[in-house]
C-alpha positions in Angstrom: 35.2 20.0 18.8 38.6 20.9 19.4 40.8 21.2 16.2 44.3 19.5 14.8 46.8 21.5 16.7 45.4 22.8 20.2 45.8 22.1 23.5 43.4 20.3 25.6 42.5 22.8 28.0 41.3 20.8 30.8 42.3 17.2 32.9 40.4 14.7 31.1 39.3 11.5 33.2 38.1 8.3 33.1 34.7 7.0 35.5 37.3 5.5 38.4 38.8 8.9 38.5 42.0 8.3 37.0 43.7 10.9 34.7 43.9 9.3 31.3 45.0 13.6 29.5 46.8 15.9 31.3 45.5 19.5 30.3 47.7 20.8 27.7 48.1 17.9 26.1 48.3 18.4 21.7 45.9 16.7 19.4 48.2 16.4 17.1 46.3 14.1 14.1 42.7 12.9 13.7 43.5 9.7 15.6 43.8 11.2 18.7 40.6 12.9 18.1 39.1 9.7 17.7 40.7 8.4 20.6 38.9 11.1 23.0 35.9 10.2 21.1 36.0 6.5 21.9 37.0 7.2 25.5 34.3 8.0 28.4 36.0 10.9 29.9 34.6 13.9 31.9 36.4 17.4 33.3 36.5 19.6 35.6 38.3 17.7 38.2 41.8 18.5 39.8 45.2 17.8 38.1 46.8 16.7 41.3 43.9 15.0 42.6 42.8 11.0 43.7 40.2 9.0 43.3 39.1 10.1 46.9 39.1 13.6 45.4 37.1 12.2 42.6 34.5 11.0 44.5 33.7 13.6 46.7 33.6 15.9 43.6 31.4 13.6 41.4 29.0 14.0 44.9 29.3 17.7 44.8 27.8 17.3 41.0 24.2 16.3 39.9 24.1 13.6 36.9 22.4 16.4 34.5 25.5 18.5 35.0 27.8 15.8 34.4 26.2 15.1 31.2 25.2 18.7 29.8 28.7 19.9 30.6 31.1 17.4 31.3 31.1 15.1 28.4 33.8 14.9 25.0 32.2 14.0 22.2 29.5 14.3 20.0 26.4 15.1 22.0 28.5 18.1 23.6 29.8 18.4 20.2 25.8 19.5 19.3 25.8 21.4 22.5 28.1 24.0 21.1 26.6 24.1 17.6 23.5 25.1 19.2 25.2 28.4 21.1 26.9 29.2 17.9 23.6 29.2 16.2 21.9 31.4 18.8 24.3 33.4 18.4 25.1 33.9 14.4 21.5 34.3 14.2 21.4 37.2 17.0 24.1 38.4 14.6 22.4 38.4 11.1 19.6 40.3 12.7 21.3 42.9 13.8 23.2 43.2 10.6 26.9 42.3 11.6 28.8 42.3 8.8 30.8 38.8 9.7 27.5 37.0 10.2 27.1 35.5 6.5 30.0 34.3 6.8 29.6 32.5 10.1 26.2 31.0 9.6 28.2 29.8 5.9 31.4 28.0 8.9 28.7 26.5 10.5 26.8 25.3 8.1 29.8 23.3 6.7 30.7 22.0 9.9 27.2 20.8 10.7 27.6 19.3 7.3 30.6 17.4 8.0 29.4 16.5 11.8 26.4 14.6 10.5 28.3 13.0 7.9 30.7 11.9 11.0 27.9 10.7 13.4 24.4 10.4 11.6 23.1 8.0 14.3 24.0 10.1 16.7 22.7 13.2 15.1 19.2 11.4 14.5 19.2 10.2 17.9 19.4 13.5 19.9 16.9 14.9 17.7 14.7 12.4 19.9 16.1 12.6 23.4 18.7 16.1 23.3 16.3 18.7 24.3 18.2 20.9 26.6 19.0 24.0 24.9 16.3 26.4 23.6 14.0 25.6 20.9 15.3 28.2 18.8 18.9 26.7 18.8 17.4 23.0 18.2 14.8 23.2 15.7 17.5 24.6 13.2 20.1 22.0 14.0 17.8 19.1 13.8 16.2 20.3 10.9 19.8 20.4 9.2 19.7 16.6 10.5 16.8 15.4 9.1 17.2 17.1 6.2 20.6 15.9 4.9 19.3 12.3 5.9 16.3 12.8 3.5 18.9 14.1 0.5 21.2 10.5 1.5 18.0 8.8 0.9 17.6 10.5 -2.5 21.0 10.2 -3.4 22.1 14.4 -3.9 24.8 15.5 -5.0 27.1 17.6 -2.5 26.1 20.6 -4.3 22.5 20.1 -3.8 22.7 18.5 -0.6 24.8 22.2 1.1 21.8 24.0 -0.3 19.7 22.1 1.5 21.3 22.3 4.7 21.4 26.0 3.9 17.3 26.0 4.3 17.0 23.7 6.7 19.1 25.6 8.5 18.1 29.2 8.2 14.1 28.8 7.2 13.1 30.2 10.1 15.5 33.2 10.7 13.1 35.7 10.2 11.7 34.0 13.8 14.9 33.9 16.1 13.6 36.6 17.9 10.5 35.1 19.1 10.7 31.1 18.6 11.3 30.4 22.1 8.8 33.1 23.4 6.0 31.4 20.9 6.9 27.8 22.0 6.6 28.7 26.0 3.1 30.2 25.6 0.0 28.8 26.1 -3.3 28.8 23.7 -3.1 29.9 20.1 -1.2 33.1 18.5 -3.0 36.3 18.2 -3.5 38.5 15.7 0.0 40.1 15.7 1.7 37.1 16.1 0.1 35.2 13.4 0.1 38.0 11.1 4.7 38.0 12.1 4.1 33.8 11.0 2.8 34.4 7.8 5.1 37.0 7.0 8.5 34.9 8.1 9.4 33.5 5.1 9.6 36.5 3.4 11.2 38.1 6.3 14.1 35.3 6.4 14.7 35.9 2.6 15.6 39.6 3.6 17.9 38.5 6.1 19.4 36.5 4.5 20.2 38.5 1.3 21.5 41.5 4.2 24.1 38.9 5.1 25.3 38.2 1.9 23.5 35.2 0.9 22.7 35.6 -3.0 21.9 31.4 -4.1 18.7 31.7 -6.2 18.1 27.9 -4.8 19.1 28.6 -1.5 16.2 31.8 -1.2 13.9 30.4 -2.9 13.4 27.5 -0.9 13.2 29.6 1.6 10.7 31.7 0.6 8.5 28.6 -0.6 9.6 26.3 3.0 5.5 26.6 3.8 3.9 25.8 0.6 2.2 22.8 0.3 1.2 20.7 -2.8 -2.7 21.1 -2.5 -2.0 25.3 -2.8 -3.0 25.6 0.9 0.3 26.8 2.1 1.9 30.2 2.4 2.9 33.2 1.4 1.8 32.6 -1.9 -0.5 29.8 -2.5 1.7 27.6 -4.4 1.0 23.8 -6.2 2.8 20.9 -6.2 5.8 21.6 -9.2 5.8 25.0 -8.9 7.4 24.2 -5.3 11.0 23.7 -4.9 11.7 20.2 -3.8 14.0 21.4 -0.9 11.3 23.4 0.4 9.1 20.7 0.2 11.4 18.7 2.6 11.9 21.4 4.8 8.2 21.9 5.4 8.2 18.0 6.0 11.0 17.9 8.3 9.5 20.9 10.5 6.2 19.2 10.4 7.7 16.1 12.1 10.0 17.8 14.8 6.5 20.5 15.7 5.2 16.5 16.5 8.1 15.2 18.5 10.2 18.6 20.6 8.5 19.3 23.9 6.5 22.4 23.6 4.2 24.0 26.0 0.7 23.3 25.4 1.0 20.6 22.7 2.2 16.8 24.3 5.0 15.2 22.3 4.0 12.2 20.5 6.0 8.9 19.1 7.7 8.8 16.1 5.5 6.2 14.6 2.3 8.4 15.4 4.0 11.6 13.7 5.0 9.7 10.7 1.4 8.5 10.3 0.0 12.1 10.4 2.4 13.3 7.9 1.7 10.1 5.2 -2.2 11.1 5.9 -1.2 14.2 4.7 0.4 13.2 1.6 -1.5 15.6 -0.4 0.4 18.1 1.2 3.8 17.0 1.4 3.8 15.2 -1.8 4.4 11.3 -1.6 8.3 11.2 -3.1 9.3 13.0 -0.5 7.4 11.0 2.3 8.3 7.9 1.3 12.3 8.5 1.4 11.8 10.2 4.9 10.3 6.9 6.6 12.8 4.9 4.9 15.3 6.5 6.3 14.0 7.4 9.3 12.0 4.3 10.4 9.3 4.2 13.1 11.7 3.7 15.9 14.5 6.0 15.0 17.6 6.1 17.1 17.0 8.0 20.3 13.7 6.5 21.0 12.5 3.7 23.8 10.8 0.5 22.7 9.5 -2.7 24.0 11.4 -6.2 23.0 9.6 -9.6 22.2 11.6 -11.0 25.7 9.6 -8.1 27.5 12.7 -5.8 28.2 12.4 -2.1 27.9 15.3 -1.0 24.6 16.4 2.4 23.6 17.2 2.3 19.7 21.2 2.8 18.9 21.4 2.9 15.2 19.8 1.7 12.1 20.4 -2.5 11.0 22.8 -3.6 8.8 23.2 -1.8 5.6 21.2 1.4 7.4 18.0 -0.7 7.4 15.9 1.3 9.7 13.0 -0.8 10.3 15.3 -3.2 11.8 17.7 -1.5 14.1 20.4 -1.9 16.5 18.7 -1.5 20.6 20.4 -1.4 24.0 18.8 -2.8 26.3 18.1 -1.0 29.7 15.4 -2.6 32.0 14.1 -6.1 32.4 10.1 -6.9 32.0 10.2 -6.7 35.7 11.3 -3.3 36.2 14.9 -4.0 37.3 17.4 -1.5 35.3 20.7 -3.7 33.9 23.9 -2.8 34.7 25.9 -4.1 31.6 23.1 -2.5 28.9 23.5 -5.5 26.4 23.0 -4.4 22.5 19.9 -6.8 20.9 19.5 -7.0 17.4 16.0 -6.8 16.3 15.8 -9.2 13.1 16.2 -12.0 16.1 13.1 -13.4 17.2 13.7 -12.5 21.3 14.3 -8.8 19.9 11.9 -8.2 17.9 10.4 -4.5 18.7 7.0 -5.7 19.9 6.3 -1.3 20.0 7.3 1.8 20.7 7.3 3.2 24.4 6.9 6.8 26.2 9.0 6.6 28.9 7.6 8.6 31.5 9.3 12.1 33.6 12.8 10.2 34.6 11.8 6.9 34.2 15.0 6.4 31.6 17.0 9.3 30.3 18.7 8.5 26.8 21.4 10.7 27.6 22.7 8.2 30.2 23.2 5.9 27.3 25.4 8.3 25.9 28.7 5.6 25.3 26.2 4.1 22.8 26.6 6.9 20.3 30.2 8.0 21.0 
């Protein structure tokens, strides 16, 4: 996000190709960044051009570009913190002295980004899978996690340590995450041997960048424990666990269900949510409980099917964050024919109801064209 005070470096404009911010142009207060927010704008098209010009460059561009690199506002927003991750953490590993104090910038702005946009946050955990696994699965576990500590009412003290683990319980990984993710069949020795040892191996790097919160590394240390004592490195029970690392081992439980990895299918929110309250004895139930609350089984991001018959993709929670009843927009008629307009349903009425949750299959409908719903 660009900040108060800097220049838009590029033409910014609208879908009929007319110029709606020359480059150059100042954001000069938080209104105008709220403005570009609001606003369905795209770059990378001449400052002198038409809408002729405009056309024949839209043709020159696939729909994926458009979208991964093209769009203001929060989803491109996630796009960057996801770089800046891979590369603060590329950084703590091989011991730059700044990178404590970037992974500390970023974890404040994540922070205030999620406060900002939590819909929208939530929701590309479900659809936004296009950078590495590595970048994700740090990011959305920040998500998740500070929606969990809103459920249970934190303080802003606890709720920054918190993001902290989320955030950087898996840093003793970077190096590998995406490699593990890609391959097929189980770990071997050596690899498994490098899982069980990552907690204590993130603790270290995070004390070499400067990191010295008691709270903070413990939970760290402790993000793989489990209330039954069948967790790692140490064998832990229930109250000898840090609550935060509790959540953190909930949270990364749900997204290994629900991000795309090689050998292991996806699966629905609902069905994740279900394996995780059947394993209550590990999770420990008052931290379940507030996770499906706030979450609900069709948390933004996610298709469903409507009473009428029409095929939905979930917006935001109901009224008053009331997540078993949210907000949809509708995309497809019982029939098969996509709509044009996308109407938004409300599912406490009757001919909205969520009747269940749907897969979409390989390009059948790609959230990320319903993008103006969480701007």
């Amino acid at each position: 996000m660009l900040p108060i005070g800097t220049p838009i470096p590029w033409d910014l404009y609208s879908r009929a190709g007319r110029i709606v911010f020359r480059k150059g142009f100042v954001i000069h207060s938080a209104a105008n960044i709220e403005r570009l927010l609001s606003m369905d704008l795209h770059v990378g098209f001449p400052a002198a051009g038409h809408a002729d010009d405009h056309a024949r460059a839209t043709k020159q561009k696939s729909a994926a570009e458009l979208l991964a690199h093209s769009r203001v506002g929060p989803l491109r927003t996630m796009e960057q913190f996801a770089d800046q991750i891979t590369d603060c953490f590329a950084g703590v590993r091989l011991g730059h002295t700044s990178a404590g104090e970037e992974l500390r910038r970023i974890i404040a702005a994540a922070r205030d980004f999620y406060r900002r946009h939590p819909d929208t946050c939530v929701a590309a955990v479900h659809f936004n899978h296009g950078r590495s696994y590595q970048a994700l699965q740090p990011l959305y576990s920040l998500f998740l996690a500070l929606l969990v500590a809103g459920t249970l009412e934190w303080d802003e003290a606890r709720s920054a340590v918190l993001a902290g683990v989320a955030l950087t319980a898996n840093i003793g990984l970077s190096e590998v995450y995406d490699e593990w993710v890609s391959q097929p069949g189980r770990l071997d020795v050596a690899q498994d041997r490098l899982r069980l040892q990552h907690p204590r191996r993130s603790v270290e790097r995070l004390q070499d960048a400067g990191v010295s919160d008691p709270d903070w590394l413990r939970a760290v240390l402790q993000h793989h424990e489990w209330c039954d004592g069948s967790g790692y490195p140490e064998g832990l029970v229930a109250d000898e666990i840090s609550q935060e690392a509790l959540i953190v081992g909930l949270v990364e439980r749900y997204l290994s269900c629900i991000l795309p990895r090689r050998g292991r299918q996806s699966v629905l929110p609902g069905e994740a949510l279900k394996w995780i309250y059947d394993d209550a004895g590990k999770h420990g139930i008052r931290n379940i409980s507030p996770f499906i609350k706030a979450l609900g089984v069709n948390p933004p991001g996610t298709a469903v099917i409507l009473a009428n018959g029409e095929i939905a993709v979930v917006k935001r929670r109901g009224v008053e964050q009331d997540a078993m009843h949210p907000v949809v927009v509708s995309v497809r008629l019982q029939g098969g024919k996509y709509l044009d307009t996308q109407p938004q349903r409300d599912t406490r009425e009757p001919p909205y109801c969520i009747r269940q949750a749907y897969l979409p299959g390989k390009g059948e409908i790609n959230p990320a064209l319903m993008v103006r719903s969480w701007r």
